[in-house]
Every structure is written in C-alpha cells, then in structure tokens.
VEXLUMZA-580965 format. One record per residue (C-alpha): x, y, z. Coordinates in pm, 1 decimal. Example, Ala and Ser with C-alpha at 12.3 -4.5 7.8 and 13.67 -1.06 7.14 Angstrom:
2
R       east      north         up
R     1230.0     -450.0      780.0
R     1367.0     -106.0      714.0
//
This chain:
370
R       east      north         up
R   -21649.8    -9424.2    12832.1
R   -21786.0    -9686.6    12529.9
R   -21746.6    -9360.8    12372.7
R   -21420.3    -9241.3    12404.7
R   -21313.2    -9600.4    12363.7
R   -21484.7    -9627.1    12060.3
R   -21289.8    -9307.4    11956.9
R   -20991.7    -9454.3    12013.8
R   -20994.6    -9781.0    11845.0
R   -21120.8    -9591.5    11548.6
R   -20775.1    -9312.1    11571.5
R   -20577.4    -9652.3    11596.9
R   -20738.5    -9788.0    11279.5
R   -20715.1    -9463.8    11120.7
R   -20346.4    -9413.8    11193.3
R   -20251.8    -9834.9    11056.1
R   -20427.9    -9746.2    10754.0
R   -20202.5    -9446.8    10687.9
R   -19906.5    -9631.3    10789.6
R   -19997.8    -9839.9    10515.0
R   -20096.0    -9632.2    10295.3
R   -19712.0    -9466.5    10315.4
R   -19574.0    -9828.9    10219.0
R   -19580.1    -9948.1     9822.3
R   -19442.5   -10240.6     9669.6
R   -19167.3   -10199.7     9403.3
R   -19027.3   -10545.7     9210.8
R   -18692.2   -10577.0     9227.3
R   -18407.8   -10732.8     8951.6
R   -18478.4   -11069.2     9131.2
R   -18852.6   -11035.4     9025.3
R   -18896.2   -11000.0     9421.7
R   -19217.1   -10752.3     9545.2
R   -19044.4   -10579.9     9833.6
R   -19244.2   -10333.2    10056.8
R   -19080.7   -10052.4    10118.4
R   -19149.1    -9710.8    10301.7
R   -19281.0    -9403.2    10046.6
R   -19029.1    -9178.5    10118.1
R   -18721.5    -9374.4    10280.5
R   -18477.3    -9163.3    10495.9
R   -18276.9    -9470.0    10588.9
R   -18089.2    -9656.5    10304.6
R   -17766.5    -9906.1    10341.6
R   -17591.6    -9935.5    10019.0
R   -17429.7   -10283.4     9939.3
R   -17162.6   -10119.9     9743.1
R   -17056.0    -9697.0     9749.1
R   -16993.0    -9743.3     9419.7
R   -17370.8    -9751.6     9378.0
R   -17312.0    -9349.1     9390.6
R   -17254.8    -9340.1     9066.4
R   -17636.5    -9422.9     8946.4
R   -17782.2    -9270.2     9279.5
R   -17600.5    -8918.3     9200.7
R   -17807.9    -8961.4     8853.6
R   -18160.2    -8966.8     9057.1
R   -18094.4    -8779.1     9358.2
R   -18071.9    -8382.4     9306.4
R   -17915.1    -8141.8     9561.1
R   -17732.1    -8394.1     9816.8
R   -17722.7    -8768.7     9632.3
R   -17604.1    -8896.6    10000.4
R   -17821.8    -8729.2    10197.0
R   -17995.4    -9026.4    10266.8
R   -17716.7    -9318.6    10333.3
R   -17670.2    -9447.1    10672.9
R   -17392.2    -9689.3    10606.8
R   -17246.8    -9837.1    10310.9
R   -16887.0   -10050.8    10219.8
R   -16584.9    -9807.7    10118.8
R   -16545.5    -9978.6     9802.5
R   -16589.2    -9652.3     9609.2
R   -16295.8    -9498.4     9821.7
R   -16066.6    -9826.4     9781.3
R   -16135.2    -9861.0     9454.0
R   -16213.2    -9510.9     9311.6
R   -16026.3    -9229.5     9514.2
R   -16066.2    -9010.3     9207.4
R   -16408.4    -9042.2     9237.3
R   -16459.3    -9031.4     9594.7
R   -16267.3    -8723.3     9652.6
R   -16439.9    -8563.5     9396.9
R   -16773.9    -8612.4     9539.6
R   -16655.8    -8573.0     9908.9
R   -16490.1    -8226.9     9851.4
R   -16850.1    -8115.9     9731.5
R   -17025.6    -8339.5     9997.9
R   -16793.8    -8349.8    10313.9
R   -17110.9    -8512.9    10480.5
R   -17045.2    -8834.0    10352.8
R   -16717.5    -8879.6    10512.0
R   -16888.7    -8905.1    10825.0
R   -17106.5    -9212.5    10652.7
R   -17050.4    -9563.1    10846.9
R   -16835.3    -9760.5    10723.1
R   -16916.6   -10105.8    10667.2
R   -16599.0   -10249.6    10556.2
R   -16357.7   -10180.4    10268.3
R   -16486.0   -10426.5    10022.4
R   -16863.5   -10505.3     9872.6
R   -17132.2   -10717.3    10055.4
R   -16893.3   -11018.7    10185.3
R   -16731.1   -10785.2    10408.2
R   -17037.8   -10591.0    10563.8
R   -17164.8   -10717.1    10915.3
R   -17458.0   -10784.7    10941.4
R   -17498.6   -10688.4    11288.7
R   -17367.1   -10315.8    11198.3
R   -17623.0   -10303.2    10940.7
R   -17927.4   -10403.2    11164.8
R   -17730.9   -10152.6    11418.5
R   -17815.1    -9872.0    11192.5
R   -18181.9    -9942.4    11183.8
R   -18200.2    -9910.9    10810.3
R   -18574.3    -9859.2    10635.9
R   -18389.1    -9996.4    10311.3
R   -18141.1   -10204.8    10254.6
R   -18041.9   -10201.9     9808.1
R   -17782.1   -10489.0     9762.1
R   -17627.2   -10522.3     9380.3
R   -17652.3   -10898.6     9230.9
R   -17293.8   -11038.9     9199.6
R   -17130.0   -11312.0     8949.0
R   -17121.3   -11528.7     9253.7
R   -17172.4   -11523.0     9599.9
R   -17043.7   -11697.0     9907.7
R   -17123.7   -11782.7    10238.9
R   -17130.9   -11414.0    10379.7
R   -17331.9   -11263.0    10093.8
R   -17620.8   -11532.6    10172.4
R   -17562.2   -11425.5    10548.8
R   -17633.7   -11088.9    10571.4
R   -17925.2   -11125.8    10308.4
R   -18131.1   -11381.2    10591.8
R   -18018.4   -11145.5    10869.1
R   -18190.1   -10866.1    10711.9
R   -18503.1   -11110.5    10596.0
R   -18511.2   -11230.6    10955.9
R   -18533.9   -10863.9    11078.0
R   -18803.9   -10731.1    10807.4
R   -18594.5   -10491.8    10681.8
R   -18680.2   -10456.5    10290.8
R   -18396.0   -10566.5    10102.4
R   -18413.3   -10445.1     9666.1
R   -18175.2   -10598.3     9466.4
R   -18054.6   -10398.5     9130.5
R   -17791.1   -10526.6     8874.0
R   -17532.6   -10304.8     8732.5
R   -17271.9   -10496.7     8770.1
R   -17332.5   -10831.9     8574.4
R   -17587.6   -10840.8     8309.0
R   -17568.9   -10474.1     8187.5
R   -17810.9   -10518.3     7862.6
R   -18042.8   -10687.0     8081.0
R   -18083.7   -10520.8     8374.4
R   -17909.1   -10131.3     8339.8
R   -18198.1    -9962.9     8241.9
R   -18454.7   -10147.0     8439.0
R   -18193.9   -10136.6     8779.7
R   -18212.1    -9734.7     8715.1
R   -18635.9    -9727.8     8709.1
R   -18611.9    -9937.0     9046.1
R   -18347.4    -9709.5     9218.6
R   -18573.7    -9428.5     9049.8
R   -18874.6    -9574.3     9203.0
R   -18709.0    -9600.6     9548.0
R   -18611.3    -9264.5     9539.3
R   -18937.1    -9089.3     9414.5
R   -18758.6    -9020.0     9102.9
R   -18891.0    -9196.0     8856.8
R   -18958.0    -8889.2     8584.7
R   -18565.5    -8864.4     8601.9
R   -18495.7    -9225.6     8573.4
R   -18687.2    -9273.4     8253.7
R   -18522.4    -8987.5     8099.9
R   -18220.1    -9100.6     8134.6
R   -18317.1    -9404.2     8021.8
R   -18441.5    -9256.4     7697.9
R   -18108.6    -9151.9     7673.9
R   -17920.5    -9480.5     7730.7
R   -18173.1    -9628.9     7518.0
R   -18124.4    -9438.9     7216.3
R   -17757.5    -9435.5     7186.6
R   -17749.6    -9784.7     7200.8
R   -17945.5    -9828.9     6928.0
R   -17770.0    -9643.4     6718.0
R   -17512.6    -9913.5     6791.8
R   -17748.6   -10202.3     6746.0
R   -17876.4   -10065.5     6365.0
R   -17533.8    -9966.4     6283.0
R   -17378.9   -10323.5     6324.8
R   -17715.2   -10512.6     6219.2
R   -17608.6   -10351.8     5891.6
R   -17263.3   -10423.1     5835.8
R   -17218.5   -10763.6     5698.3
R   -16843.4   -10769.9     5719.3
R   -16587.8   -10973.7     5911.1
R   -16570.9   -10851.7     6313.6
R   -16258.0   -10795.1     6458.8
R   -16088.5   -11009.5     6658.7
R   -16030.7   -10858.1     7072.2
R   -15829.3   -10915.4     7336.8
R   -16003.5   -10746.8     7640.7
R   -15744.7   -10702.1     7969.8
R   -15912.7   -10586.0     8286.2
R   -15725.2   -10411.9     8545.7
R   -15406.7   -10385.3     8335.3
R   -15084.8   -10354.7     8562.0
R   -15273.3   -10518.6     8881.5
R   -15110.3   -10832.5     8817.2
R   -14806.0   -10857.6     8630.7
R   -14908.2   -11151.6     8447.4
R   -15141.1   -11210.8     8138.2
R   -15458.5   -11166.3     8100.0
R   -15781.2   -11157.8     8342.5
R   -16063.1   -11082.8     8079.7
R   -16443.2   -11067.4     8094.9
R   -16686.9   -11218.7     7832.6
R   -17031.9   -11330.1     7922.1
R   -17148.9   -11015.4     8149.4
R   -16995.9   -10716.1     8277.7
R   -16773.2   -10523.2     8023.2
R   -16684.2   -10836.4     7818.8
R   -17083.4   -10822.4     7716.0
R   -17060.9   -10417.8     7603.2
R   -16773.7   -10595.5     7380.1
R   -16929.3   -10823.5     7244.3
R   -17277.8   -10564.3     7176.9
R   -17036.6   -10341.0     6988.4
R   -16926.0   -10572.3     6750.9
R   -16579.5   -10741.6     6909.5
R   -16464.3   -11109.2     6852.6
R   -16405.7   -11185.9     7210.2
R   -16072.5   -11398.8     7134.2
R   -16167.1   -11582.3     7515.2
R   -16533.9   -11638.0     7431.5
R   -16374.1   -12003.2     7306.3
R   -16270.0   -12085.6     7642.1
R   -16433.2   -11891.4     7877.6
R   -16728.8   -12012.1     8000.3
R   -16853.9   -11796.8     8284.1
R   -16840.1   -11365.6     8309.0
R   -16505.2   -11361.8     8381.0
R   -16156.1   -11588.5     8291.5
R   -15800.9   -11603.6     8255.9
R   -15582.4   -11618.2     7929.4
R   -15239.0   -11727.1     7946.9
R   -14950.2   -11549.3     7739.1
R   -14929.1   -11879.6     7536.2
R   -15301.5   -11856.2     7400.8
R   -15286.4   -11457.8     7372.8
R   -14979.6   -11485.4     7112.9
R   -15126.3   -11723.2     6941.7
R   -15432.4   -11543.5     6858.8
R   -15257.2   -11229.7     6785.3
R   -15557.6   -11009.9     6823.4
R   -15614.6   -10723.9     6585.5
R   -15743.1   -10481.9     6861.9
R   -15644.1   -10477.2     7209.8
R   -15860.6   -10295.0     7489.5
R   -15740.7   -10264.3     7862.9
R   -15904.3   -10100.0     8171.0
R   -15764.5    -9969.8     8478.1
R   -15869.0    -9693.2     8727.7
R   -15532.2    -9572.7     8835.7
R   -15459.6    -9264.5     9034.4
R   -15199.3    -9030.8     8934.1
R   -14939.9    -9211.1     9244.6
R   -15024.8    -9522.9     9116.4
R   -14752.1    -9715.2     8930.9
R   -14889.2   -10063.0     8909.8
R   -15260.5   -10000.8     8783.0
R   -15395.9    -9831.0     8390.7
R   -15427.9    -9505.9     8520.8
R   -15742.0    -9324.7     8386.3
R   -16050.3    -9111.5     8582.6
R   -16143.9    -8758.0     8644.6
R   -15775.2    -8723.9     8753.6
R   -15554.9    -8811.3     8522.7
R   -15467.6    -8662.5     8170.1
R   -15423.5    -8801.6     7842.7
R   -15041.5    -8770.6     7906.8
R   -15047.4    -8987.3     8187.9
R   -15316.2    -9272.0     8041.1
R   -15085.2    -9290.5     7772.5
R   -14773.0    -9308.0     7973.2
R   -14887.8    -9575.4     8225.2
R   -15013.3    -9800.1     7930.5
R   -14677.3    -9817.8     7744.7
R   -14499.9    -9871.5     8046.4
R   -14733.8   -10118.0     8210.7
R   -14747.2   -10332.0     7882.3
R   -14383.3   -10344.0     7823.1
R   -14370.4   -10519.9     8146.2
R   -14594.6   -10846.9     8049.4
R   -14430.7   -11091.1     7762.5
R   -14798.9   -11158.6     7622.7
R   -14856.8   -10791.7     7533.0
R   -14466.3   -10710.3     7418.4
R   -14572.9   -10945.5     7139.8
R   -14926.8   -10844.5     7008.0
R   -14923.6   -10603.8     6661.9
R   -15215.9   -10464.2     6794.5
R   -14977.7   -10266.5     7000.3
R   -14806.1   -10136.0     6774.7
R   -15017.3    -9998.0     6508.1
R   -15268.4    -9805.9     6658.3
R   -15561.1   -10073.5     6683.2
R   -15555.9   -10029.0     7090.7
R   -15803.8    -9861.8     7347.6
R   -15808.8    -9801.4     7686.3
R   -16151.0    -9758.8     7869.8
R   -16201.1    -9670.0     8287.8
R   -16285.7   -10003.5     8471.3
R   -16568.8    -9881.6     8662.2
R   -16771.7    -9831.5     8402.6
R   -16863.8   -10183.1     8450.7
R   -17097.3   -10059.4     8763.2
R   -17232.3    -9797.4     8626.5
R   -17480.8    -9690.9     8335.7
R   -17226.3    -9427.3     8233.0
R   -17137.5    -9753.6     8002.2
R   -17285.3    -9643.1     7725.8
R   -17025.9    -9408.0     7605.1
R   -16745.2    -9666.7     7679.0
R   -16988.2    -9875.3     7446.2
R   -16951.7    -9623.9     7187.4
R   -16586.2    -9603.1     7245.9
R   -16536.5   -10033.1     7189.2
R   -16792.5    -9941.6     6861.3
R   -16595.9    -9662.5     6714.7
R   -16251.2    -9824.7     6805.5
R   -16322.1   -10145.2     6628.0
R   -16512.6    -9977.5     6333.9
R   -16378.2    -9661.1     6261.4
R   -16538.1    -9594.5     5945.2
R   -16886.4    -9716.8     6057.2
R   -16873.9    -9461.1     6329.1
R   -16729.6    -9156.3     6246.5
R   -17012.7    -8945.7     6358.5
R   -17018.7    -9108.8     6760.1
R   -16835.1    -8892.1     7022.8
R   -16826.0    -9122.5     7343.8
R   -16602.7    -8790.2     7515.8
R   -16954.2    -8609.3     7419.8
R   -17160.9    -8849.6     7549.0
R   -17039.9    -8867.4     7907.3
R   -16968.5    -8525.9     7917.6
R   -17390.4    -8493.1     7846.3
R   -17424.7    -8748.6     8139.0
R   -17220.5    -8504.4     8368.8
R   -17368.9    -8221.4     8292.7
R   -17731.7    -8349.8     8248.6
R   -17771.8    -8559.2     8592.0
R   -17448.6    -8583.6     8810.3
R   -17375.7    -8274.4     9038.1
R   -16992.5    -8306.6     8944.2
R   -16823.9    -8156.7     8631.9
R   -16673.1    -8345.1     8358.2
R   -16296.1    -8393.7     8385.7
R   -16026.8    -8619.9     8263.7
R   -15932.9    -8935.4     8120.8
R   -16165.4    -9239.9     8060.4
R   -16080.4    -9315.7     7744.1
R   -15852.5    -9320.1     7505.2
R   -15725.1    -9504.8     7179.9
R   -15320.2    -9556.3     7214.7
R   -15067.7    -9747.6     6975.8
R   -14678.4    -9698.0     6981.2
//
C-alpha cells in the first residue's frame, strides 16, 4: 500500500515537472517575463490586423491557431481580409470580439474562450477599457505578451517579430526576416548619413478623404517616424508634440510644402477614403487622389500638387513590418537621385512571395502630380 502510494506521489511529481517543463518564459515589448505554454493552441489577438506579421511566421494555416480576435482587419482592411479568407474560409468562423481594437473587446468573451495566450499590441494611449481587460486577464493567469507595431516602429518592429516568432516556435523564420528588414534599412540610414544637403520639407495626410477637412498627420511614431528616418522635414514636427496631430488649412498654406504624401486604404466602392491595397489599380489610386484633394481648400493650394513632388503610400503599413518598402518609397520620393537603384514595388513583392501565403497584387504605392 506505502508502495503503491509511494508510486503515485512520485507519477504526480513526475507529471508537474513536465508540465513545467512545457512552459518557458519569453520577455515581452514591455520588458515583462511572461510564462507561456511551449506550443500554444489557444491565442486571442488584440487586433486581426496582427495577421499581417503572424502570416510572416506561421506556414500552412497562419490562423489555425486564433480563438477570437477584434474585426478590425475586416473594418478596416476588406481588401485584405477577403483575400486571406477566400484562401482560409476557417477564419470566418473566428469569434468576434468586436469591430474595433482592444477598447471594444470584452473581457468576459475573452476569458469565455479559455485562451492559453492572450498577445495585445501597445497603443499611443489607452483608456479605461484597455487597462480593464489587461487586469481581467492578470486576475485570471492567462499570459498576456505585448508586441509594438503600431507606435514605435524603429524601436520595437524587429524585436515585436522575434517575440511573435518565439511564441510561435518560429524563431529561425523571424530572424530571417529580420535580416531582411534590417538590411534594407540600412541602406537608407548610410545613404542619408551621407548626403549633406538641405531635406525636403513634408506634409504627411493620413487617411486622406476620411474627413473632408485638413490635415490629421503623424510625427513622433507610427508612419510620421518612417518619415522622418527617410529623410522628410516633417512641416508638423513644430507643433506637434505627441505621435499624432492636426494641421489646419491656414498653417498647411503657409508652409507650402515641397512634397506631399497621403495614405488611405480605400476599396474600389469607396468614394470618401485614398483608395489603394491588393484591390485597386494604379488607375483608380490615381483617380481617387485627384478627386479627393480637389475637395479640401488646404490641398487645392499646395505646388506640391501640381508638379509631381506627391506620393501616396497604403495606411496600414503603419501595423505592419511590410513598412520597410513604404520606407523606401518616402526615401526615393523625396530623393530621387540618391535612390535610383531602390524598388519599394520589389521589395514587398519579395515579402509576398518570401513569407506571406498570398500573392502580390495591386496598389500600395504610388507617386502622383497633376
């Protein structure tokens, strides 16, 4: 009886050990050291739009292992989303939780789903329900890793793509890509260290056509920092203090920028946002930015529009470490002559065919000018 009890204990032991042993610790963008599970099968994303990195790392089915996650990616990407859901028709039949980012998921839904993983993106700012859900899941031990591709993008891109790489047992693909990210970016980097002339000066517009008014622009994060990296004179870095700010019409006349860059992520129905993705053909970017800026005083009255010294770039390349060829894009757009050798269309086409399980198509840049 001792025996057998002995036995027992000893199998019990045994079998916490392993349990254990099938845990690791992985540090998140926070600095964090989260436990996780060695293999999870469980994961709630924080935003959909995190597809676009996890379809990087994950071969075969990229949503194979998401129990619930916001439809951002469908609200704000259809192009996208339809893309990926005609090859994946599993993922229609995802949860939902909710049609924005992490201020509209509920908790309860998320603990509902007995998650093993919870990966929530860091945000500009966060309110009262994004400092919810995070203690709900604390409270419940379920391992929450935070990754940033969203905010500071030189910061934290390439070391929020080892941490989803080490979450996903993928971590010989992560720093390959990385590699990749890495080295065009430096071409960027020498390239400017070397030129000792005067920058350009930039008005960036994001979501062009959203709001029929002048001019919601990013500086200090997000895309207004890829600006900045490849060489731009932000012409709201004076004034803007935070990662993202206004300009009014008054200010943006004033300045007269010499090069104007605007994002959108229009659908071909769409009549009142830049319209540029995997959808939409030079034609129509073109199209929807003539007619879009002859609608807004500010940008009847910039040169910039006029000669040729304007650019057009997808707005969800802010969330996603596809950035680098839109980086290339701002480069060779404000320096011409300094880059005549960069293809950005090249690079992301290598990004599609090298890690995503989607082909290349479309429209995500573009240089215009009337």
């Amino acid at each position: 009886m001792l025996h057998a009890l002995i036995s027992l204990l000893l199998m019990l032991f045994l079998a916490l050990i392993s349990l254990k042993a099938q845990a690791r610790t992985i540090i998140d963008i926070d600095g964090n050291h989260v436990e996780i599970p060695d293999n999870p099968q469980r994961i709630v994303l924080g935003e959909s739009r995190m597809l676009y990195t996890l379809a990087m790392l994950e071969p075969g089915d990229p949503v194979r292992r998401i129990v619930g996650w916001p439809l951002d990616l469908k609200k704000y990407d259809s192009q996208i989303w339809a893309i990926f859901a005609q090859k994946f028709p599993d993922m229609l039949a995802i949860p939902s939780l909710g049609l924005g980012g992490t201020n509209d998921m509920n908790p309860e839904k998320v603990l509902a789903l007995k998650p093993d993983l919870v990966i929530l993106p860091s945000l500009a700012r966060y309110d009262d329900a994004d400092l919810r859900l995070k203690a709900m899941l604390d409270a419940a031990h379920i391992p929450v890793v935070k990754i940033d591709l969203r905010v500071r993008l030189l910061k934290n891109t390439t070391r929020s793509v080892a941490i989803l790489g080490e979450v996903l047992n993928q971590s010989a693909r992560a720093q390959a890509f990385n590699r990749f990210y890495d080295a065009h970016m430096q071409v960027i980097h020498d390239r400017l260290a070397s030129y000792h002339g005067k920058k350009p000066t930039v008005l960036l517009q994001l979501h062009l056509g959203r709001r029929n008014e002048c001019c919601v622009t990013a500086v200090k994060g997000s895309l207004g920092e890829l600006l900045s990296f490849a060489g731009g004179d932000n012409i709201a870095s004076k004034t803007v203090q935070g990662v993202f700010g206004r300009l009014n019409e008054e200010v943006v006349i004033m300045a007269q920028p010499e090069v104007y860059i605007a994002t959108g992520a229009g659908a071909a129905e769409d009549q009142n946002d830049l319209k540029l993705g995997p959808a939409i053909t030079p034609d129509m970017a073109q199209q929807s930015l003539r007619e879009l800026t002859a609608r807004q005083n500010g940008l009847r009255e910039l040169k910039a529009l006029h000669n040729g010294r304007t650019g057009i770039i997808w707005q969800n390349f802010y969330l996603s470490p596809w950035h680098v060829a839109a980086t290339e894009f701002m480069a060779k757009t404000l320096y011409p002559e300094l880059f005549t050798d960069i293809e950005p269309e090249h690079t992301l086409k290598q990004i599609f065919h090298d890690y995503l399980p989607i082909p290349y198509s479309g429209t995500f840049f573009a240089t215009g000018g009337q």
